[in-house]
The first five atom37 places (N, CA, C, CB, O) and aatype in JSON, in Angstrom:
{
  "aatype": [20, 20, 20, 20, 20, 20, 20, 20, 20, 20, 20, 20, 20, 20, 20, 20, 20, 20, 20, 20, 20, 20, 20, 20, 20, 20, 20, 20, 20, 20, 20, 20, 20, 20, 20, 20, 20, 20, 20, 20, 20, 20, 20, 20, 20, 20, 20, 20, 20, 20, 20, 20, 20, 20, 20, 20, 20, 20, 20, 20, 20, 20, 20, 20, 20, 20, 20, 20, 20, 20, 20, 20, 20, 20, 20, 20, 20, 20, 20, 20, 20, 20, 20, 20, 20, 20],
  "atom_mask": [
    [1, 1, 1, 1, 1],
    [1, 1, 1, 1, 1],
    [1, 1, 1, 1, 1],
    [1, 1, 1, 1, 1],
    [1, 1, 1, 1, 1],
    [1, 1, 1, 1, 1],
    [1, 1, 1, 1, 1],
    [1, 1, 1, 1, 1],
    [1, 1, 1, 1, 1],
    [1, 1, 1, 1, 1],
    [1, 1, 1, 1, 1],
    [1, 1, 1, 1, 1],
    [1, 1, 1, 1, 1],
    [1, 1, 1, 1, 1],
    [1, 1, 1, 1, 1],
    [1, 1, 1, 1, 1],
    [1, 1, 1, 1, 1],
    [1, 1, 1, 1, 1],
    [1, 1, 1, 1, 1],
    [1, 1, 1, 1, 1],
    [1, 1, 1, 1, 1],
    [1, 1, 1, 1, 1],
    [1, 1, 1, 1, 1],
    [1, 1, 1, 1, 1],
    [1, 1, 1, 1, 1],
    [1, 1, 1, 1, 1],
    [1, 1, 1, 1, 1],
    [1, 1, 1, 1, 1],
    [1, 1, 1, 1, 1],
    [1, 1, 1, 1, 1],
    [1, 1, 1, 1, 1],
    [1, 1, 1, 1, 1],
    [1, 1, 1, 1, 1],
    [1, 1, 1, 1, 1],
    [1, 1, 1, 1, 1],
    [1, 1, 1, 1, 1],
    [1, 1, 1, 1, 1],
    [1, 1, 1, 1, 1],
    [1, 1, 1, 1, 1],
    [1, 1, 1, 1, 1],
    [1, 1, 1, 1, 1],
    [1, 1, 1, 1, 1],
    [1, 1, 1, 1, 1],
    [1, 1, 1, 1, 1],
    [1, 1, 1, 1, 1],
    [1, 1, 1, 1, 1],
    [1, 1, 1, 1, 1],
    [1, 1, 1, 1, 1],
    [1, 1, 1, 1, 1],
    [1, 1, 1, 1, 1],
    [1, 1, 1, 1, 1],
    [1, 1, 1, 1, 1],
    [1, 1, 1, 1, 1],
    [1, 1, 1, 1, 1],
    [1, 1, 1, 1, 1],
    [1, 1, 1, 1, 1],
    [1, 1, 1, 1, 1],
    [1, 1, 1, 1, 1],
    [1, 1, 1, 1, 1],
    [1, 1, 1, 1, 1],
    [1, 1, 1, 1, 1],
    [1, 1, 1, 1, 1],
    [1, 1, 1, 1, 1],
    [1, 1, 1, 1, 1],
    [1, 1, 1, 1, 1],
    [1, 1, 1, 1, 1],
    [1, 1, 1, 1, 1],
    [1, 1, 1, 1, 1],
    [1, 1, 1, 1, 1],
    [1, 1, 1, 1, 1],
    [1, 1, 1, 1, 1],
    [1, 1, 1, 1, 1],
    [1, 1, 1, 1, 1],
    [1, 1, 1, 1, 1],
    [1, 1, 1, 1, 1],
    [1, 1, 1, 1, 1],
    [1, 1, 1, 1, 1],
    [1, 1, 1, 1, 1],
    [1, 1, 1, 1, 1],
    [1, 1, 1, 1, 1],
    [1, 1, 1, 1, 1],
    [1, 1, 1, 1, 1],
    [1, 1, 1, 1, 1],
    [1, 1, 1, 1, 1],
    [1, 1, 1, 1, 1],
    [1, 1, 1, 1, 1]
  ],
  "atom_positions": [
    [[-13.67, 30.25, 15.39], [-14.46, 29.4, 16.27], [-15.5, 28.65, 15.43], [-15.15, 30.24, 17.38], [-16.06, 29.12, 14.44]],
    [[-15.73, 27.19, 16.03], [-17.05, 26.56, 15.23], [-17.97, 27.12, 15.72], [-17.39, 25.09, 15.28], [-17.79, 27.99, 16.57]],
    [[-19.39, 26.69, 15.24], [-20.7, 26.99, 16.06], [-21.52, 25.46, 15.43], [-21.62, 28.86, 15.55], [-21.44, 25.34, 14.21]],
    [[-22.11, 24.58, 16.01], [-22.62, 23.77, 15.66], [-22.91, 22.59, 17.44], [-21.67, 23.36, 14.3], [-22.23, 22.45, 18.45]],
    [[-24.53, 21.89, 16.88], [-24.38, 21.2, 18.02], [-23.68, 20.54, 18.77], [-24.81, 20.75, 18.03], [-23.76, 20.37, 19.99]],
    [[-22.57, 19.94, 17.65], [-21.43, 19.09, 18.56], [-20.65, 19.92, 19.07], [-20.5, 18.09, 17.85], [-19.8, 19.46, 19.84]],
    [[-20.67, 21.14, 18.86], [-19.55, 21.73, 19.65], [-20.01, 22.79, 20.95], [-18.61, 22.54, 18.54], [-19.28, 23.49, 21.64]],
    [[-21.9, 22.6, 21.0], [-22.2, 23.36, 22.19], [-22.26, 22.19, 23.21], [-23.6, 24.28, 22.09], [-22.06, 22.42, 24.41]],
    [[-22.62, 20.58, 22.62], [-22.56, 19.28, 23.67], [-21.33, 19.41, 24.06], [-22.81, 17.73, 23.1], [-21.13, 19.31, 25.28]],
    [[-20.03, 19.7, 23.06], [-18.83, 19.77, 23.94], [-18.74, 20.96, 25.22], [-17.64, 20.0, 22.92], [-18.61, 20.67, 26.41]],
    [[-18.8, 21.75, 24.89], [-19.22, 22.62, 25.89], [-19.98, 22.16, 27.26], [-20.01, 23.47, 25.22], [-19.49, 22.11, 28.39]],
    [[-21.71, 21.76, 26.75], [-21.96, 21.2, 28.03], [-20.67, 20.32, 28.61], [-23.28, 20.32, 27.91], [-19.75, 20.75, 29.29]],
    [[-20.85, 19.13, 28.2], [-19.76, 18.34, 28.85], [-18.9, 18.97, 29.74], [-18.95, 17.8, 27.94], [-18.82, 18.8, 30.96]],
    [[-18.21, 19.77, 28.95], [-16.72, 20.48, 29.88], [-17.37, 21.04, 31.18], [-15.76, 22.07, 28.95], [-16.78, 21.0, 32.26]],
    [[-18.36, 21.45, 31.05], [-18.82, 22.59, 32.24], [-19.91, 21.29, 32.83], [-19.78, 24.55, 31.54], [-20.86, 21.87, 33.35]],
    [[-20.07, 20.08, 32.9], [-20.99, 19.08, 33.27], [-21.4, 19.46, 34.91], [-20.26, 17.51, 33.03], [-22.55, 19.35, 35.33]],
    [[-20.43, 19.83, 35.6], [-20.82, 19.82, 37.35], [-22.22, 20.83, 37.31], [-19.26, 20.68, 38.61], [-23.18, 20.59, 38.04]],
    [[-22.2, 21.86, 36.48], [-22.88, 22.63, 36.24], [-24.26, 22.34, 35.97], [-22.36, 23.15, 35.52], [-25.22, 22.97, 36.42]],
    [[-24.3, 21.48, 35.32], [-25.57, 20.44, 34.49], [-26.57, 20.35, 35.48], [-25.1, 18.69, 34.02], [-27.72, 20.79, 35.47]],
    [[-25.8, 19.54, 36.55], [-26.55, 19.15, 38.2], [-26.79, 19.88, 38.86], [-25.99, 18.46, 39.15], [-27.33, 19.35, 39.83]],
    [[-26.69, 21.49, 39.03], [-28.06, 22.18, 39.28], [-29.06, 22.56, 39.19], [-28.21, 22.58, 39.38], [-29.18, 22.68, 37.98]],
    [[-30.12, 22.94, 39.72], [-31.62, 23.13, 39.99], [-31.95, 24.26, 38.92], [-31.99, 23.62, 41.67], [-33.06, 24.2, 38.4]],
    [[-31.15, 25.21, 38.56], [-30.88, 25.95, 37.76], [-31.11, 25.88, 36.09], [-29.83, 26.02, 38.12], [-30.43, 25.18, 35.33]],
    [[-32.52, 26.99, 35.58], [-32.78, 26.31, 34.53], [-31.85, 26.03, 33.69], [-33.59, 26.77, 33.97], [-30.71, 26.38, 33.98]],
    [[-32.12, 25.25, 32.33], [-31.26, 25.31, 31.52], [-30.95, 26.68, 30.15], [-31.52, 24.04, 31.13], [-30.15, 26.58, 29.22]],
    [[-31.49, 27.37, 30.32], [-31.35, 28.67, 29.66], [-30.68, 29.3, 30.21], [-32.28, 29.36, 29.43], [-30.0, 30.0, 29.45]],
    [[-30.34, 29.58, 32.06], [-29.66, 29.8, 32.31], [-27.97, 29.79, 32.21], [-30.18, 29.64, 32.72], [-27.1, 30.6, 32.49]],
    [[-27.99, 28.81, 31.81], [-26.43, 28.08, 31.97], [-25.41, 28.94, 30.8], [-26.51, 26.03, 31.48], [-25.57, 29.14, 29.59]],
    [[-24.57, 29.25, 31.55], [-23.2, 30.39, 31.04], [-22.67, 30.01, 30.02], [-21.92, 30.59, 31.97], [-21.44, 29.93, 30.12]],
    [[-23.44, 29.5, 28.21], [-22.79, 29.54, 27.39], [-22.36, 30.61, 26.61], [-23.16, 28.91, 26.95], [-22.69, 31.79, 26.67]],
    [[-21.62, 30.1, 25.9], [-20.39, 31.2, 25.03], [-21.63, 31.76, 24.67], [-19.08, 30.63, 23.53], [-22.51, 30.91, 24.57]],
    [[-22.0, 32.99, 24.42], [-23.08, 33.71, 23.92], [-22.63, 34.36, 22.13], [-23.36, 35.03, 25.2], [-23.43, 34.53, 21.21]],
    [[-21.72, 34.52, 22.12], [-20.64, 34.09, 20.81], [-21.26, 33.04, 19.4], [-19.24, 33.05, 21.64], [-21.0, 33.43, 18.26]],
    [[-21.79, 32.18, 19.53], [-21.94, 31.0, 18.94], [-23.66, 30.97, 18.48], [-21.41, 29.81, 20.04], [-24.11, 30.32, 17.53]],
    [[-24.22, 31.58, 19.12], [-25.61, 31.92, 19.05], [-25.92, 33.15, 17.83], [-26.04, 32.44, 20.61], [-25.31, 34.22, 17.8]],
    [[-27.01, 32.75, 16.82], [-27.05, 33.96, 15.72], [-28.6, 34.31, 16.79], [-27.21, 33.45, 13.44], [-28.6, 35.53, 16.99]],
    [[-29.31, 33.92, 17.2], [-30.23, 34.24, 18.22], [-30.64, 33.81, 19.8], [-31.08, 34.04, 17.63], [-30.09, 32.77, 20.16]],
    [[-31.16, 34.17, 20.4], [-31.42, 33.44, 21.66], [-32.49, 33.82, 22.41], [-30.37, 33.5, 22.48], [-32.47, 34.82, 23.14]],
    [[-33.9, 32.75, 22.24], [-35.07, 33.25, 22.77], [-35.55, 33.53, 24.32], [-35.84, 32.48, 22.29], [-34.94, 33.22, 25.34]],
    [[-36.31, 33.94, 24.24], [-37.43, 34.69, 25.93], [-38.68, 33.5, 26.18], [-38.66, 36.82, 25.44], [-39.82, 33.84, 26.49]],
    [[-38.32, 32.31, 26.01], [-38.58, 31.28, 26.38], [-39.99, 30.74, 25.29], [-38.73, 31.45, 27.96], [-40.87, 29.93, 25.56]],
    [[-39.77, 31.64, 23.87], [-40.77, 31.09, 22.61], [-39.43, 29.99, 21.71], [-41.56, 32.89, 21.3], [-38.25, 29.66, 21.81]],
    [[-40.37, 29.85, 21.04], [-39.51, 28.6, 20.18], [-39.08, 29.56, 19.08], [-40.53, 27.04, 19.5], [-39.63, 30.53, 18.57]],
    [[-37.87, 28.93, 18.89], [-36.77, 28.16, 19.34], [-35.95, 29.16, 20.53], [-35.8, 27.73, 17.95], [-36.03, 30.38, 20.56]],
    [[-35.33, 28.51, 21.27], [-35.31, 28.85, 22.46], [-33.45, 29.52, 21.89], [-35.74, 27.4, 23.8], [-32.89, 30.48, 22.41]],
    [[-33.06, 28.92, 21.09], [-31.77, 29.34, 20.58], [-31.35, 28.96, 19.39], [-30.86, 29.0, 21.33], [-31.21, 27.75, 19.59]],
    [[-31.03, 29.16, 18.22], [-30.31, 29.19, 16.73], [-28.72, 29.37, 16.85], [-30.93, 30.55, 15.79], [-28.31, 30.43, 17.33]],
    [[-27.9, 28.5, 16.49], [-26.34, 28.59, 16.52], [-26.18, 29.45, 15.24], [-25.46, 27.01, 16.45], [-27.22, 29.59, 14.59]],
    [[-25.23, 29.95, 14.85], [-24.47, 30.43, 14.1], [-24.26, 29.54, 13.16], [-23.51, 30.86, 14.64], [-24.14, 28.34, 13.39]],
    [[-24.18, 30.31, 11.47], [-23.53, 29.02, 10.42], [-22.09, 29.32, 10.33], [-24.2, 28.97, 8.68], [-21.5, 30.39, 10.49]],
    [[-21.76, 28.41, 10.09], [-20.02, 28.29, 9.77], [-20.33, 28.24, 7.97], [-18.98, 26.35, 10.63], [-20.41, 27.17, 7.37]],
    [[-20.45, 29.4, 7.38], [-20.1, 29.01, 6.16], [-18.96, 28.47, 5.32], [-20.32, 29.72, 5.78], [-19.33, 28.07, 4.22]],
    [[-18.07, 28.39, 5.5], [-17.19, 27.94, 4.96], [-16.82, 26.34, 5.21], [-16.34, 28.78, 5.24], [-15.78, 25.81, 4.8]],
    [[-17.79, 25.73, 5.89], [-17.39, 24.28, 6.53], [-18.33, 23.63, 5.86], [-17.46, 24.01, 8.21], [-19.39, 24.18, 5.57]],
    [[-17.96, 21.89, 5.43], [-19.7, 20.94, 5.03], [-19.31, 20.34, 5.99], [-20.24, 19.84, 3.46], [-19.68, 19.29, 5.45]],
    [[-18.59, 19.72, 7.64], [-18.57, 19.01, 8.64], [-18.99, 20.27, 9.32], [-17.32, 18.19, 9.01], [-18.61, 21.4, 9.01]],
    [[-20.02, 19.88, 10.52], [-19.94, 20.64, 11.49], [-20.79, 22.3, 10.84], [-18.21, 20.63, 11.93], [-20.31, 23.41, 11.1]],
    [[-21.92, 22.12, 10.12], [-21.73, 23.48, 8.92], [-22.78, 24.65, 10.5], [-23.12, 23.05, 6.41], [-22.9, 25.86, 10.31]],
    [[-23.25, 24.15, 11.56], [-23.87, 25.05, 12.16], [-25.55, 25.15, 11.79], [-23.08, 26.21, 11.85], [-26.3, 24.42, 11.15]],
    [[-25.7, 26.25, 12.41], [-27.32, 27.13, 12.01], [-28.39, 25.55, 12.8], [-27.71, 27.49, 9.31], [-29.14, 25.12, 11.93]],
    [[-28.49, 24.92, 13.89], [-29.17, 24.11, 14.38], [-30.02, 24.97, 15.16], [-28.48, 23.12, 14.97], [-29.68, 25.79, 16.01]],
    [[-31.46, 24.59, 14.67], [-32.41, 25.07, 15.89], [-32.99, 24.47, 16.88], [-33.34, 25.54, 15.54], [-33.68, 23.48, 16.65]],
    [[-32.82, 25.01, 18.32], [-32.61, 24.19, 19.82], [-33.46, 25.06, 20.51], [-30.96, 24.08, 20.59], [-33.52, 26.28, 20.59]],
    [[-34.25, 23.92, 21.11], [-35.63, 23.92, 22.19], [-34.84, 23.48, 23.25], [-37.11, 22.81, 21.88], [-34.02, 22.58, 23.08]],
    [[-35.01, 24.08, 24.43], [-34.52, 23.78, 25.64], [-35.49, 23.3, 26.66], [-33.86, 24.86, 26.09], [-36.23, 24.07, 27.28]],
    [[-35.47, 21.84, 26.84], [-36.16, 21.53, 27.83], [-35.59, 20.77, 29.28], [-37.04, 20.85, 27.21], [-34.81, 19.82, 29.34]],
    [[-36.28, 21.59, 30.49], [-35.92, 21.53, 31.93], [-36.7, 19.8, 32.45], [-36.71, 23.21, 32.85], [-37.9, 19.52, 32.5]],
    [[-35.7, 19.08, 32.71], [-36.23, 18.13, 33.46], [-35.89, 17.66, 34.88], [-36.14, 17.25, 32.78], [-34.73, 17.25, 34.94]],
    [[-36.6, 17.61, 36.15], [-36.14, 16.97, 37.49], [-35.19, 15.7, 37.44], [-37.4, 16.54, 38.26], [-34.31, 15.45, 38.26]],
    [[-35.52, 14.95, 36.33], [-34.74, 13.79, 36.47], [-33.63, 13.76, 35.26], [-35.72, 12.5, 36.47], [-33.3, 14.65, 34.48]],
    [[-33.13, 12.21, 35.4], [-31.84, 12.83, 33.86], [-32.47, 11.99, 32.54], [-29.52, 12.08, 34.11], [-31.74, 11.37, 31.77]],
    [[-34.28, 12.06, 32.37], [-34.62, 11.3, 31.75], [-34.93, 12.45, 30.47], [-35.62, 10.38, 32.46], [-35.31, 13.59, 30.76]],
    [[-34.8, 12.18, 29.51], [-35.1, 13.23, 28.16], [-36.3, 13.37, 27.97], [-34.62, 12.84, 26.79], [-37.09, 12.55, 27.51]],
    [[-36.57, 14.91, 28.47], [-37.91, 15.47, 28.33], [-38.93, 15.16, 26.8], [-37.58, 17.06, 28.49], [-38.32, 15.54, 25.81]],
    [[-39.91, 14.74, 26.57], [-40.76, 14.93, 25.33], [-40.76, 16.25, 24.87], [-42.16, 14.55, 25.54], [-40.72, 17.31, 25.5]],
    [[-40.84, 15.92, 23.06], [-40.95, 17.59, 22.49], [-41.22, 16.91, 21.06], [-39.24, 18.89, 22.64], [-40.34, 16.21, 20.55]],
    [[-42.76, 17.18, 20.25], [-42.81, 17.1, 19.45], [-42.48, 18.15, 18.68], [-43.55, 16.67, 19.43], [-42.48, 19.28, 19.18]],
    [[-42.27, 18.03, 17.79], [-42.15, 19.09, 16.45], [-42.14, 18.65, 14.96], [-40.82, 19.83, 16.52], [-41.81, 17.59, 14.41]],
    [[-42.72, 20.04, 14.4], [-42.53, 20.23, 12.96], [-41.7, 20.9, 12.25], [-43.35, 20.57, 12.55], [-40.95, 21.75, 12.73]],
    [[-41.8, 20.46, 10.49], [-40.53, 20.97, 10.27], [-41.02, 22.67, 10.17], [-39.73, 20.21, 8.79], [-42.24, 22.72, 10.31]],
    [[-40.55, 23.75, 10.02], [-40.46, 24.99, 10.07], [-41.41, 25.34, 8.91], [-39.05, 25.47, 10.02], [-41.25, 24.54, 7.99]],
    [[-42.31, 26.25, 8.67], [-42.98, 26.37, 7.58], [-42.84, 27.88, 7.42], [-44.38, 25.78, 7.65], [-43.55, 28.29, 6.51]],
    [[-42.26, 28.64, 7.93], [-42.23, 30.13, 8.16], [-40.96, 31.16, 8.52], [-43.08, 30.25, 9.18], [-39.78, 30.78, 8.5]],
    [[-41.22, 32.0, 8.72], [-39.8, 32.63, 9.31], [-40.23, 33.54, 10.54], [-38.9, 33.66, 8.06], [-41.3, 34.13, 10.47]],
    [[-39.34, 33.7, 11.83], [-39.21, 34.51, 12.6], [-38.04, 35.48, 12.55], [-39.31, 33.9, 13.54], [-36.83, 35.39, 12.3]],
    [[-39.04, 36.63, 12.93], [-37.89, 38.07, 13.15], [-37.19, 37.8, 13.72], [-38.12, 39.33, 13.72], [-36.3, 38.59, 14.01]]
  ]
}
């Protein structure tokens, strides 16, 4: 299996009807598989898995999940990482 953002957007996509509920987005029934972590609503909210053996698609993306009423893309500043979490 890959693990990388383009292949959890594919995911959303496939499961899209899903998208359009009220229902946060942390909620939503992904492969739990693909995830090397998955947060309790601190940052980062989820870390994919690396595909070592790949340079397309290589994985390990860190993803903030943000809930919006409308289908307009929530604000989220950030920096680059200066540290490590357990």
């Amino acid at each position: 299996m890959n693990f990388s953002i383009y292949h959890l957007f594919i995911e959303l996509s496939e499961q899209g009807g899903r998208l359009l509920s009220k229902a946060p987005l942390g909620k939503f029934p992904f492969d739990q598989s693909q995830f090397a972590y998955r947060g309790d609503g601190k940052f980062p909210d989820m870390v994919l898995r690396v595909n070592p053996n790949r340079r397309d698609f290589s994985g390990g993306e860190i993803i903030e999940l943000k809930d919006a009423a409308s289908s307009s893309i929530a604000s989220f500043n950030s920096t680059v990482p200066t540290g490590r979490k357990r």
